[in-house]
N, C-alpha and C positions, 0 to 999 in steps of 0.2 A: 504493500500500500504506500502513495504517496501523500504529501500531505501539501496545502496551500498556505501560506498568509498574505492577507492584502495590507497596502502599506499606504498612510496619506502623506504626499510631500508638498513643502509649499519652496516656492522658489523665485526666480525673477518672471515666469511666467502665470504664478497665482498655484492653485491648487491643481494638483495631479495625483494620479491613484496609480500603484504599482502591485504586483506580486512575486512572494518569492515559491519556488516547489522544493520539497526537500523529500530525498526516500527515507526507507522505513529506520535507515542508522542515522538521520538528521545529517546526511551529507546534502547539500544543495546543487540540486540540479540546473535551475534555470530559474531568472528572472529578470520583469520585464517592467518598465517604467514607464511614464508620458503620457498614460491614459489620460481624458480630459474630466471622465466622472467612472465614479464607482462600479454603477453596473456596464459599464463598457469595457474593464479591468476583470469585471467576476466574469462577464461573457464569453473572455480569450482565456482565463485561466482555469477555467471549470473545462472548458473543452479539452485543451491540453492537457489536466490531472486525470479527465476518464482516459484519453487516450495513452497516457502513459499507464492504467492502471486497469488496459484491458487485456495486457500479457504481450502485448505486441514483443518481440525480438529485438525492435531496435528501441532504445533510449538515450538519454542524451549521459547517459553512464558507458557507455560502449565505448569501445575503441575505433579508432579507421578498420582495424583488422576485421573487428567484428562485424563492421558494416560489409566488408566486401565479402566474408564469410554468406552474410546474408542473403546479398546481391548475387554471388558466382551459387549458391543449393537454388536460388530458384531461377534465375536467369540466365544462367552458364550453362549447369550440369545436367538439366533436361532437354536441351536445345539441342539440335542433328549436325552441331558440330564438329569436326574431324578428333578423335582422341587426343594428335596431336597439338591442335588450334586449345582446345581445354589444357593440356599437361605447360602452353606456354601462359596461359589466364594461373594455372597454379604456381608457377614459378614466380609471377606478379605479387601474386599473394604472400610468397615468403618475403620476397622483396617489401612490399610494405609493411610486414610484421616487424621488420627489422629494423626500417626507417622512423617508423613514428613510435618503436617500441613501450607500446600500452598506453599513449597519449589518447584520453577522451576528446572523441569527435567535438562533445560542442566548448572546448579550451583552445582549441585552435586556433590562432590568426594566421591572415594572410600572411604576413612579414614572418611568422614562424612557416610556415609553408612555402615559399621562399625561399629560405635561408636551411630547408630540410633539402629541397631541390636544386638545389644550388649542390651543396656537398655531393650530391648523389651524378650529378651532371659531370664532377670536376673528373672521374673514373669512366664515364661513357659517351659514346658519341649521340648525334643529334635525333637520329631514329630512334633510339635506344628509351632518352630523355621524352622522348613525346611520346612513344607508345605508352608508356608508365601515368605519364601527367593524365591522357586522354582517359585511361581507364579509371584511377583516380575518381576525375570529374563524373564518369558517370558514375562510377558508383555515391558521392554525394549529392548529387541530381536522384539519384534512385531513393536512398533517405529521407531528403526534400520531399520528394513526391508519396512517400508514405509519413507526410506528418510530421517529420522528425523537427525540431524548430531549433533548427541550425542555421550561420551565415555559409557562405558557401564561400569557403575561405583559398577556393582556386580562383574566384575570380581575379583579375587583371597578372595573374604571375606572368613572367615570364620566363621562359625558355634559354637557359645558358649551360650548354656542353661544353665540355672541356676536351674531350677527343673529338679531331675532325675526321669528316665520313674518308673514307678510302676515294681516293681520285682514280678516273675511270681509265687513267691508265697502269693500274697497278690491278685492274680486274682481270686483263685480256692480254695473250702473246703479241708482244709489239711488233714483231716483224712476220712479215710472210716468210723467210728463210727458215724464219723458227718454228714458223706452221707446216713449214713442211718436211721439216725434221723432226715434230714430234710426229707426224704418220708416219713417216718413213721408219718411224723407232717401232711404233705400234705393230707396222705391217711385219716386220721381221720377227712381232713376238707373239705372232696370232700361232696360239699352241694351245687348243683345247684342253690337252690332256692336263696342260698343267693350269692353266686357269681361262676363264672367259673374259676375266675383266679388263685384256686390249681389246678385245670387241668393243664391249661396251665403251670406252674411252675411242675408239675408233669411228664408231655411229656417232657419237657426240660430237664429237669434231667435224664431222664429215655432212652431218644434218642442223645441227642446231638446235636438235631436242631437248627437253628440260629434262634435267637428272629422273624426274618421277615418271614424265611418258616412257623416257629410254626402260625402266627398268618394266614398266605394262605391258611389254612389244610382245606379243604372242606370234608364234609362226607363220599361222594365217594374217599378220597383219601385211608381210610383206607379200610384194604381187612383182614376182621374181621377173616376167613375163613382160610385164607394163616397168619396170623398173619404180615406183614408186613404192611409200611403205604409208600405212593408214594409222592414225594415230584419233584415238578420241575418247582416252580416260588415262587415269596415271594410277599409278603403285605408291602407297605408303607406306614406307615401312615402318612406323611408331604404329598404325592399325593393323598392318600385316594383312591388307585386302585393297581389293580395287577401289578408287573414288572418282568422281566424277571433273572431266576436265579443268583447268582453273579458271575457263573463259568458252561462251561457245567460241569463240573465233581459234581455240585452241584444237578444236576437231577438226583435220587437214591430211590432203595429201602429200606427201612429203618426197620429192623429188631424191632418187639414189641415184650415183654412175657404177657405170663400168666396174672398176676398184670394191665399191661397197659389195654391189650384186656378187662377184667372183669370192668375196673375203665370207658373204653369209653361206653361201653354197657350200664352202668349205667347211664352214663350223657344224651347218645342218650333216653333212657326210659324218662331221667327227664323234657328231651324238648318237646321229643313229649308230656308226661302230661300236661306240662305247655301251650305249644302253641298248642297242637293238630294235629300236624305232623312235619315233618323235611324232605326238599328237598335237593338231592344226591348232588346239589350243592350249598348246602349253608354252610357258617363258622360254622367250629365249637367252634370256643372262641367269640361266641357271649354272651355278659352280658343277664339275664334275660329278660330285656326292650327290647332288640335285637342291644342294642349298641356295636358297636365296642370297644375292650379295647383299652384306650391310655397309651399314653408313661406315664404320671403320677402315673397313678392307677398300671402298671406294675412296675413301680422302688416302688414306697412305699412298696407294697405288699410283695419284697424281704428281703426289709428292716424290715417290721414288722417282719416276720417269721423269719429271721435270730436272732433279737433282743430279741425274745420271748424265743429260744432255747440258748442263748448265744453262740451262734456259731461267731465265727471268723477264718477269716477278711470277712466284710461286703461285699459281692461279690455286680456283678452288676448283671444284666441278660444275660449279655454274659459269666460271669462266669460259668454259667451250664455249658454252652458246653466245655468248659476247665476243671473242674471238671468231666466231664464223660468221658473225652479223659483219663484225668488223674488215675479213675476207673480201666479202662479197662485195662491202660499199668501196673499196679500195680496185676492186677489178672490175668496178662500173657496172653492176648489177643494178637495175632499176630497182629504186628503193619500193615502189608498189608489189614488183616482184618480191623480195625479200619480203613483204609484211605478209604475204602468205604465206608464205615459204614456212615462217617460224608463227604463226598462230597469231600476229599482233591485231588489235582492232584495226587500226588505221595508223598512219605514217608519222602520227607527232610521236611516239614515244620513241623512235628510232631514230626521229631527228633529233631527239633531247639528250635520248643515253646514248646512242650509238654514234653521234657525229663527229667525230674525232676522227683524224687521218691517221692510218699504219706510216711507220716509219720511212718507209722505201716512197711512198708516195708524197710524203710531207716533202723529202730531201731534192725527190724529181723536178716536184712545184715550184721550189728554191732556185733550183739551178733552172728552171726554165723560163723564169722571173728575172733573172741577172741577165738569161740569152738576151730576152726580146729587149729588157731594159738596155745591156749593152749594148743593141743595135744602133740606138736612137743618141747616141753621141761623139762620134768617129771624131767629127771635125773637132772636136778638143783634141783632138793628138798633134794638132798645126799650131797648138797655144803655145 
């Protein structure tokens, strides 16, 4: 149970009615002042004691924690979510248990929230810092909206990272020499027996597939015949089951050559030898044993072959498909072309992330800048 007193204050504006709420150990919870009379004081604070004292979950005794506790059991963890998308909403969660550790939601000011954010910003870059803040806010927009009579002490913060995002050329192989020495590394090491996973780093490079179609690709997707391969759902491996594209524009046919076609023909021979057949729908970045590849074995593996060839900057695996976008705009591939190639809605995001020149093309533009410019000044040589 809680309890109420009302309070009369006189001051430079005449007479004003206030309340305070205290629970049942006489800790005070909240109060409010400025009323202009009495029952317009009882009317806001009668409503607020039943609503605190009808069991609800949230009170202005809780913590942040407790509030997103609230907000992720009904809002989060019944919703058709991906396992994974929930397990990054849970990590937020510890993240905030940590930050505001056991701070009651309604003592908070903005300037402490702030100055909470701020610390927490000086350790991560500016994606990192906003997804955090965003979630935050709704979850105290979510409180708000169930009564809770709190300020809403994210308003006007701002946003200060301390790590800068990764520049987009430390995401993607900068030369074409070096694109075509990591195939030419791959091709040499297409050996079923001992693993799949130059294939799969092979298709990646070679298509532009997102780490999670590459690993969906079922046997039947490719159409050996048409040289194309069909892509129109991806692989999770934190749910260990198929999910649905990231975009319809990500359901596409996906242009193979020559090279690709000959290098799957050879893997499909090597399975069927090994196991004795291969069904139209089963993976085809299955390990030898018929394990799925994990996240571990896929980042090492970039990392060895990158390190073996001294190639830099150490991509991740999503750097392929950056690096093959980056290919194509470098060898004059019409960028509409490419935006179906790799699944995009339309051409601004390509022109945004992707516009950047490969090295060999930046250096040609240079030097063909100095030709035409040197052309146009001979008669200085008579000075």
């Amino acid at each position: 149970m809680v309890s109420i007193n009302y309070t009369k204050y006189k001051g430079k504006q005449g007479l004003t009615y206030g309340f305070q709420i205290k629970d049942n150990q006489g800790v005070r919870l909240l109060s409010k002042s400025g009323f202009k009379t009495k029952k317009i004081a009882k009317a806001t604070g009668e409503k607020i004691r039943l609503e605190l004292d009808s069991g609800s979950k949230l009170n202005l005794s809780s913590t942040v924690h407790d509030i997103w506790q609230v907000w992720y059991d009904l809002e989060i963890k019944p919703s058709n979510l991906s396992e994974r998308t929930k397990y990054k909403y849970r990590s937020h969660g510890r993240v905030i248990a940590k930050l505001f550790d056991g701070q009651k939601v309604s003592k908070i000011k903005p300037s402490e929230y702030q100055k909470i954010m701020n610390d927490y910003g000086k350790d991560v870059g500016k994606d990192s810092l906003k997804r955090l803040d965003n979630e935050i806010k709704k979850v105290v927009a979510f409180a708000i909206r169930d009564k809770l009579y709190i300020d809403d002490f994210t308003a006007g913060y701002k946003r200060n990272a301390g790590k800068q995002p990764k520049k987009a050329e430390d995401k993607y192989i900068e030369s074409i020499e070096d694109y075509k020495k990591i195939l030419d590394y791959l091709a040499n090491h297409l050996d079923y027996k001992i693993s799949v996973i130059p294939y799969f780093y092979y298709l990646m490079f070679k298509t532009g597939l997102r780490l999670s179609e590459t690993l969906a690709v079922n046997w039947e997707d490719i159409n050996f015949d048409k040289m194309v391969l069909y892509t129109y759902r991806r692989y999770s491996l934190a749910d260990k089951k198929y999910v649905p594209p990231k975009t319809p524009e990500s359901i596409r046919y996906v242009q193979l050559d020559d090279e690709t076609i000959k290098a799957f023909r050879t893997l499909k021979k090597s399975r069927i030898a090994l196991n004795g057949d291969v069904e139209d729908k089963e993976m085809v970045f299955l390990e030898p044993d018929n394990q799925i590849l994990s996240h571990y074995k896929i980042n090492r593996a970039i990392q060895k072959y990158l390190s073996d060839l001294n190639i830099t900057p150490i991509i991740t695996p999503y750097g392929t498909r950056h690096t093959y976008i980056s290919v194509l705009l470098a060898q004059g591939v019409d960028i509409e072309v490419i935006v179906k190639q790799v699944g995009h809605k339309n051409s601004t995001q390509i022109r945004e992330t992707y516009g950047h020149i490969l090295r060999e093309t930046l250096d040609a533009g240079n030097d063909k800048i100095k030709k035409i410019m040197g052309s146009f000044g001979k008669n200085l040589a008579k000075i």
